[in-house]
KOLTI-23840 format. One record per residue: residue number from 1; chain; z negated, y negated, x negated of N, C-alpha, C in turn. Coordinates in steps of 0.02 Angstrom, whole numbers. Each point is the difference from the previous one (the first is absolute). Layout:
<recs>
  nr kette   n.zz   n.yy   n.xx  ca.zz  ca.yy  ca.xx   c.zz   c.yy   c.xx
 NUM     A      Z      Y      X      Z      Y      X      Z      Y      X
...
</recs>
This chain:
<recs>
  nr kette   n.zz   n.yy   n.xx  ca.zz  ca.yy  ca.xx   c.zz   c.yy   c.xx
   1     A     73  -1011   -538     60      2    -42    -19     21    -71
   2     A    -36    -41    -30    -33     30    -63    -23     57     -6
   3     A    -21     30     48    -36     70     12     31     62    -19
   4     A     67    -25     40     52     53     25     27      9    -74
   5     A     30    -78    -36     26      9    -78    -45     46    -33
   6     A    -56    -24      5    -47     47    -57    -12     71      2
   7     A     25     14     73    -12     82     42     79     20    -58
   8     A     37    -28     19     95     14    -15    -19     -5   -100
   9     A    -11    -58    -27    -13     19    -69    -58     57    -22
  10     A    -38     15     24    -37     75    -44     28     79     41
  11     A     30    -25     60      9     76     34    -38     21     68
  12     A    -24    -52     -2    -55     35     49     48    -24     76
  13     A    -49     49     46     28    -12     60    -37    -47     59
  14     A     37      1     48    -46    -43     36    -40     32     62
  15     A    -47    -22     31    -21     37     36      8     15     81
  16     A     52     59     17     11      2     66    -51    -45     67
  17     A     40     -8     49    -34    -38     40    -84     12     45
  18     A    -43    -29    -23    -47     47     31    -47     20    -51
  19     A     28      6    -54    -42     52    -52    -60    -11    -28
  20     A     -9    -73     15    -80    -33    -43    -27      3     84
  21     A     14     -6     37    -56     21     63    -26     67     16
  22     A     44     35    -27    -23     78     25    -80     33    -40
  23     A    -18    -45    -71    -55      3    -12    -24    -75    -49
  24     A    -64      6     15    -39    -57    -35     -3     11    -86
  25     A    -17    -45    -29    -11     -5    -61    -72     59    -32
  26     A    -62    -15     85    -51     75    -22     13     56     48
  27     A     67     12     -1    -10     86     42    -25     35    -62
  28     A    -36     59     23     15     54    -51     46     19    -36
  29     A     85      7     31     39     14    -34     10    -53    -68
  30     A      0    -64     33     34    -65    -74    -54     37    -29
  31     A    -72     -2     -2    -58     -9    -31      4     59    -42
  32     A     23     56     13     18     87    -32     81    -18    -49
  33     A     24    -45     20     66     -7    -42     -7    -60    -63
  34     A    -42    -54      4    -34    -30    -37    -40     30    -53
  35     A    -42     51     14    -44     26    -51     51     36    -28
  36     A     57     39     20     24     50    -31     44    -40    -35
  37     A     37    -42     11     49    -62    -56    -60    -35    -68
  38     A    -53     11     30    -46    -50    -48    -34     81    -33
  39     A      5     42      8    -19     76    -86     70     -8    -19
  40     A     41    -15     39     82     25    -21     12    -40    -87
  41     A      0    -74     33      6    -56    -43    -73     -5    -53
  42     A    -42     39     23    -51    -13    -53     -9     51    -52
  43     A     37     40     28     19     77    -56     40    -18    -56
  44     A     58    -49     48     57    -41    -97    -17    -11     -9
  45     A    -29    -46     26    -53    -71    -66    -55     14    -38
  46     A    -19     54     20    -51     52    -68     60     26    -30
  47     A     50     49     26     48     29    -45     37    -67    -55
  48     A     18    -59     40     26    -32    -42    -40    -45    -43
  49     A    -63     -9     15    -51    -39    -41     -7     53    -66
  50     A    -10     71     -5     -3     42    -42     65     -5    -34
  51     A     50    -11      7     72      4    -25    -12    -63    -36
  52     A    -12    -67      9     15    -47    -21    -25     -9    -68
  53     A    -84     31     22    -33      4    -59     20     30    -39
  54     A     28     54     18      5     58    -72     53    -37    -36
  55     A     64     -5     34     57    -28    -16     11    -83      4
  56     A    -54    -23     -5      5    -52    -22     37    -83     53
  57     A     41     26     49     34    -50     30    -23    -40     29
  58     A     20    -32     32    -40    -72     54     -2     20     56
  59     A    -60     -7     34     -4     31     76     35    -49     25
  60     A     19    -40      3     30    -63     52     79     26     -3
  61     A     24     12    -53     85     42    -17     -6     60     52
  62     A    -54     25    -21      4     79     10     -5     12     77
  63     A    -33    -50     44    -17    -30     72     70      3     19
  64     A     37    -36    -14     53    -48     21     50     86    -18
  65     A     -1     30    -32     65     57    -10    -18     49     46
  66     A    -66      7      6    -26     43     27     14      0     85
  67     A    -24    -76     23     13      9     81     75    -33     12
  68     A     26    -43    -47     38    -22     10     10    -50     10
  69     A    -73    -61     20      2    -52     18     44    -52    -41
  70     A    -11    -45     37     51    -56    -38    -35    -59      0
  71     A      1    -34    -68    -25    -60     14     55    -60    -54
  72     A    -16    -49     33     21    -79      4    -51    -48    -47
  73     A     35    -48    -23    -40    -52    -41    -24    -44     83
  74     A    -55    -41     -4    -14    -38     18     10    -82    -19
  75     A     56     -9     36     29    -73    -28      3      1    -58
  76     A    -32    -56    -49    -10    -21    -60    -63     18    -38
  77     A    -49     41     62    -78     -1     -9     -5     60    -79
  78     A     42     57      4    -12     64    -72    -35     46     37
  79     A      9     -4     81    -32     58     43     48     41      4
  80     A     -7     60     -8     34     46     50     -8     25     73
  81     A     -4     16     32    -28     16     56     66     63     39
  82     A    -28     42     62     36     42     -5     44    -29     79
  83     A     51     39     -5     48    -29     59    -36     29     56
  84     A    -48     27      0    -30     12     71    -61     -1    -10
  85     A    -36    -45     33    -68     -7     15    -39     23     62
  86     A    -57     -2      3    -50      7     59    -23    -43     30
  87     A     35    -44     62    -52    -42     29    -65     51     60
  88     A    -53    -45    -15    -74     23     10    -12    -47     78
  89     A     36    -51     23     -5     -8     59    -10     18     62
  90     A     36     56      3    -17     21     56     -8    104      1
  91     A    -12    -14    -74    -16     95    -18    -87     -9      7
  92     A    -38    -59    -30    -55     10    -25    -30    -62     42
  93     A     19     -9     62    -21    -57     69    -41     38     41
  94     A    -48     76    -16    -37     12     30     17     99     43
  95     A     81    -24      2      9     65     22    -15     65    -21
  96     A     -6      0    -60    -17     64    -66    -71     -9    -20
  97     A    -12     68    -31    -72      3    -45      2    -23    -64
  98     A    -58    -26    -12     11    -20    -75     36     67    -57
  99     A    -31     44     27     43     63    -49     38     -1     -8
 100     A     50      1     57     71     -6      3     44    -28    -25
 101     A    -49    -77     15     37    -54    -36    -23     10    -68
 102     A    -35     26    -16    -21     -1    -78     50     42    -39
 103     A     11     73     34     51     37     -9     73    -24     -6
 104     A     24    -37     55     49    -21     17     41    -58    -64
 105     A    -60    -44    -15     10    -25    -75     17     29    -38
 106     A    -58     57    -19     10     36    -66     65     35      4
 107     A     20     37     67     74     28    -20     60    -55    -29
 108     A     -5    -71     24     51    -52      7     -9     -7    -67
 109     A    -59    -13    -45    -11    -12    -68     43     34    -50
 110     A    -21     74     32      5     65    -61     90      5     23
 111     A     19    -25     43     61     25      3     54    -82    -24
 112     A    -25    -37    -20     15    -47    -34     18    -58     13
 113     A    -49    -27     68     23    -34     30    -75    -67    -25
 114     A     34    -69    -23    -73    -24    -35     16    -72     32
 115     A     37     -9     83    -26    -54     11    -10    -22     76
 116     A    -51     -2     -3    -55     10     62     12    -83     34
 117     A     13     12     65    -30    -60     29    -48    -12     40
 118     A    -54    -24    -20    -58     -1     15    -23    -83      8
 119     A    -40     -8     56    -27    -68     -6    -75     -7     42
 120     A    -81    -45    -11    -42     15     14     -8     13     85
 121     A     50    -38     32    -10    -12     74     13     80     18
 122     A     24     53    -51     32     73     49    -61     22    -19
 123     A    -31     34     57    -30     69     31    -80    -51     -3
 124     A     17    -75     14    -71    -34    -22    -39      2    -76
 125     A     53      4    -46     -3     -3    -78    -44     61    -14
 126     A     10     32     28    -24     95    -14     45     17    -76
</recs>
């Protein structure tokens, strides 16, 4: 249920029936569409790391206009955090390469996503 809201609030769609079986997390193809999202996203974030500097703004503003993300206070804590996170449960439980998953972060990061759920028991505290 939560899933579906969060699919319906950013746009995204859901995925026809079938569609996460037809390939694994290491076919070649994910693995060729991964590297190419991770120069994609690493090309702004030099373009926009150079912008910020010159011009001065806050990368964390400039994050947030840029992909669009959205983020939320955290209770009472003075966190922000973004309305969509990465749980690491069952992305980084062994099925993937560390690259991937290394990659797979860095796109979630650079695209402005800063809250990870992570805990020592996943992938055997890898």
């Amino acid at each position: 249920m939560q899933v579906s809201f969060a699919c319906t609030d950013h746009g995204l769609k859901a995925p026809r029936n079938g569609e996460h079986s037809k390939q694994n997390a290491t076919s070649p193809n994910t693995a060729s569409q991964a590297r190419a999202r991770f120069r994609t996203v690493a090309l702004i974030a030099r373009s926009l790391g150079s912008f910020t500097h010159r011009y001065h703004h806050n990368l964390k503003e400039s994050t947030a206009k840029l992909t669009g993300m959205k983020y939320r206070n955290l209770g009472k804590s003075g966190l922000r955090v973004s309305c969509l996170g990465l749980g690491t449960w069952v992305t980084f439980g062994g099925q993937i390469s560390d690259e991937v998953a290394e990659q797979l972060m860095t796109i979630a990061y650079e695209s402005g996503v800063n809250l990870f759920d992570t805990a020592e028991v996943y992938s055997g505290g890898k």
